[in-house]
Structure formats: structure tokens, C-alpha cells
C-alpha positions in Angstrom: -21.7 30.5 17.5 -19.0 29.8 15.1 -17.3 26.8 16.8 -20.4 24.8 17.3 -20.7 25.0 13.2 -16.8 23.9 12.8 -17.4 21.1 15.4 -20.7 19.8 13.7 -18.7 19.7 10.1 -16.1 17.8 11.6 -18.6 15.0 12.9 -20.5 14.9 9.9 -17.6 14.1 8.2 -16.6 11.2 10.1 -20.3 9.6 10.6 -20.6 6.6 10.4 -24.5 7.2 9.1 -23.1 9.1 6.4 -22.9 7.8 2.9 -20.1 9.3 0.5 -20.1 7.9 -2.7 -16.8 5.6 -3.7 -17.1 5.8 -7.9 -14.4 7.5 -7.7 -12.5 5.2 -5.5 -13.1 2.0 -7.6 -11.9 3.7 -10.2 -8.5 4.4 -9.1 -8.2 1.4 -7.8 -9.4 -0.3 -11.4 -7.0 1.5 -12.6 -3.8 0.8 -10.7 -4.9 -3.0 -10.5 -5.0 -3.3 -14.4 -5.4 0.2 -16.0 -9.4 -0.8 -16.5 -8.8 -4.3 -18.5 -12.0 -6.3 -17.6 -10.0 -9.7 -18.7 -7.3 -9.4 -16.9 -5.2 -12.0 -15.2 -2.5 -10.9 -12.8 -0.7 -13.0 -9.3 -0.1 -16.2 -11.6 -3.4 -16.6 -12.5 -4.8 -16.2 -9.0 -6.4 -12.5 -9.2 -9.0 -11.9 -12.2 -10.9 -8.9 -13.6 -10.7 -5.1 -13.4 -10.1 -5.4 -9.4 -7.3 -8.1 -9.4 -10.2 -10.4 -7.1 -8.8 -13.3 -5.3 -11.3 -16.7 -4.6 -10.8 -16.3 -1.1 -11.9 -12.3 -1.3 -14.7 -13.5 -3.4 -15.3 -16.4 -1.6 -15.2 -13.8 1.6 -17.5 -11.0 0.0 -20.6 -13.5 0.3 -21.9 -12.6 -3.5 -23.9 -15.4 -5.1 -23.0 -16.5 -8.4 -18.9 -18.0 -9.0 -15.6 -16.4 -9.1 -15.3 -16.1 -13.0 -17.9 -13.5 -12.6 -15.7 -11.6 -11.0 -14.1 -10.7 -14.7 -17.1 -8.5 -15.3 -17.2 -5.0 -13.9 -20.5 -4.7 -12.6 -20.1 -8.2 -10.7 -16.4 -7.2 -9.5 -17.8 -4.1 -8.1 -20.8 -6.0 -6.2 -18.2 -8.2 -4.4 -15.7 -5.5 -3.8 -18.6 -3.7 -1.8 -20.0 -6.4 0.0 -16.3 -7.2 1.4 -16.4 -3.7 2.1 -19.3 -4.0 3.9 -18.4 -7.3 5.6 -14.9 -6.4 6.9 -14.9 -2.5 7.1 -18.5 -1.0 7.5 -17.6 2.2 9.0 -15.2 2.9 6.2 -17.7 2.4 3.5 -20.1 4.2 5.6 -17.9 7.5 6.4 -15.8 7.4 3.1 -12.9 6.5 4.4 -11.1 5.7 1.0 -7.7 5.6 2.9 -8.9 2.5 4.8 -11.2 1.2 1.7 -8.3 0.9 -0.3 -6.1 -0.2 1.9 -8.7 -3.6 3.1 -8.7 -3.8 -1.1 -5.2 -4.1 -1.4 -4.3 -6.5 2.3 -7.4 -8.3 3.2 -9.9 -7.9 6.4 -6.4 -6.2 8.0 -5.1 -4.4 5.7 -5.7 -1.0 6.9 -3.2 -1.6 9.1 0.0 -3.4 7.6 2.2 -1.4 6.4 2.9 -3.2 3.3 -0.4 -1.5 1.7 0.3 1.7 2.5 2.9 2.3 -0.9 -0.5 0.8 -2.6 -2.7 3.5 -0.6 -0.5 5.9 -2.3 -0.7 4.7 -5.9 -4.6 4.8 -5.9 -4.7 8.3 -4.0 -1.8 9.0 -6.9 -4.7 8.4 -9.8 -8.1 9.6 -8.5 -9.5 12.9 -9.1 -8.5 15.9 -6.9 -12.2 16.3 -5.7 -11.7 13.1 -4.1 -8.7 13.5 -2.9 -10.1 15.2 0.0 -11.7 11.8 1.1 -8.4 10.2 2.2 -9.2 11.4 5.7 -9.1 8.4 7.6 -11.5 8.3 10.2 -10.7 5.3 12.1 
């Protein structure tokens, strides 16, 4: 009886029909991109707001409106979820920060160059302990 209950956990943790919030998450990675400075300007003028957002991951995320907006919080953090939800679904879905991040950090990809995982690290480095439980990567 005990082992069906350890076996159901561990699929409810990785389905991707479950919804696990990522407050936490955008705020680590706010703060390693620019410590939480809404004006910021960072990559030679290329990557603006709170989230360091590039045109082409704006331009990507499918978010009416223009890339400017993207210097305003609650805008930045519409786009960051809809190129969430464009290029890694199952991620959002399960709460796979690991890979969330990661796509942040290296594009559609990005879960998988190794180049993002020292960036991985910085925003797992900042976020609360409760959450640090989410970095199970379930892809």
C-alpha cells in the first residue's frame, strides 16, 4: 500500500497538468539580471527592464503592445510567461524552474547549452529555500 502512494507523489510532481507557482522564480531571476531595477539597461543597450528582455525574446513571446514596455514589471513578466509558454510548456506547467530559467537565460534551447547552466546556478543561488525544492528538472 505504501509504494503505490510514493509512486503517485512522484507523478504528481512531474505532471505536466500541474500548475506550481513561479513568483518565486521571477524573482530570482529579477534579481540576478539587475537586482530588481525596473529601468535598467544592460548587453549595450540591447536588454531592458527588470528581466534583461531582448526584441527578439519580446518580439518571440507574442505580447501585444512594444518592447519599451518591457521596462515595466508587470509587462516584463507577461512576456517572460508567454515565452514560457511558447517555447517550454511542460516546464511552466510542471515547475520545472531548472529548465524555466535556463530558456530565460539561452533562448528556446537554452535548457540544454551548457553555457546557462553557471546562470541556472546564480538564480537557484538567490531564491528562497522553499523553492529550492522546485529545481527538479522534469524533462
Amino acid at each position: 500500500m505504501i509504494i503505490p502512494i510514493y509512486i503517485s507523489l512522484a507523478l504528481v510532481h512531474c505532471d505536466p497538468g500541474a500548475t506550481r507557482p513561479v513568483g518565486d522564480l521571477l524573482t530570482a531571476i529579477r534579481t540576478v539580471e539587475t537586482n530588481g531595477r525596473h529601468g535598467a539597461v544592460g548587453d549595450r543597450g540591447r536588454a531592458i527592464g527588470p528581466y534583461q528582455i531582448h526584441y527578439v525574446y519580446w518580439k518571440d513571446s507574442k505580447v501585444p503592445g512594444r518592447w519599451q514596455q518591457c521596462r515595466e514589471r508587470g509587462y516584463a513578466e507577461r512576456v517572460v510567461r508567454a515565452y514560457w509558454r511558447r517555447y517550454c510548456p511542460k516546464a511552466l506547467a510542471s515547475g520545472d524552474f531548472k529548465t524555466l530559467a535556463r530558456v530565460h537565460n539561452g533562448g528556446p534551447r537554452g535548457h540544454v547549452k551548457s553555457k546557462t547552466f553557471g546562470y541556472w546556478q546564480k538564480v537557484q543561488s538567490v531564491m528562497p529555500s522553499k523553492t529550492k525544492g522546485a529545481a527538479i528538472s522534469c524533462s
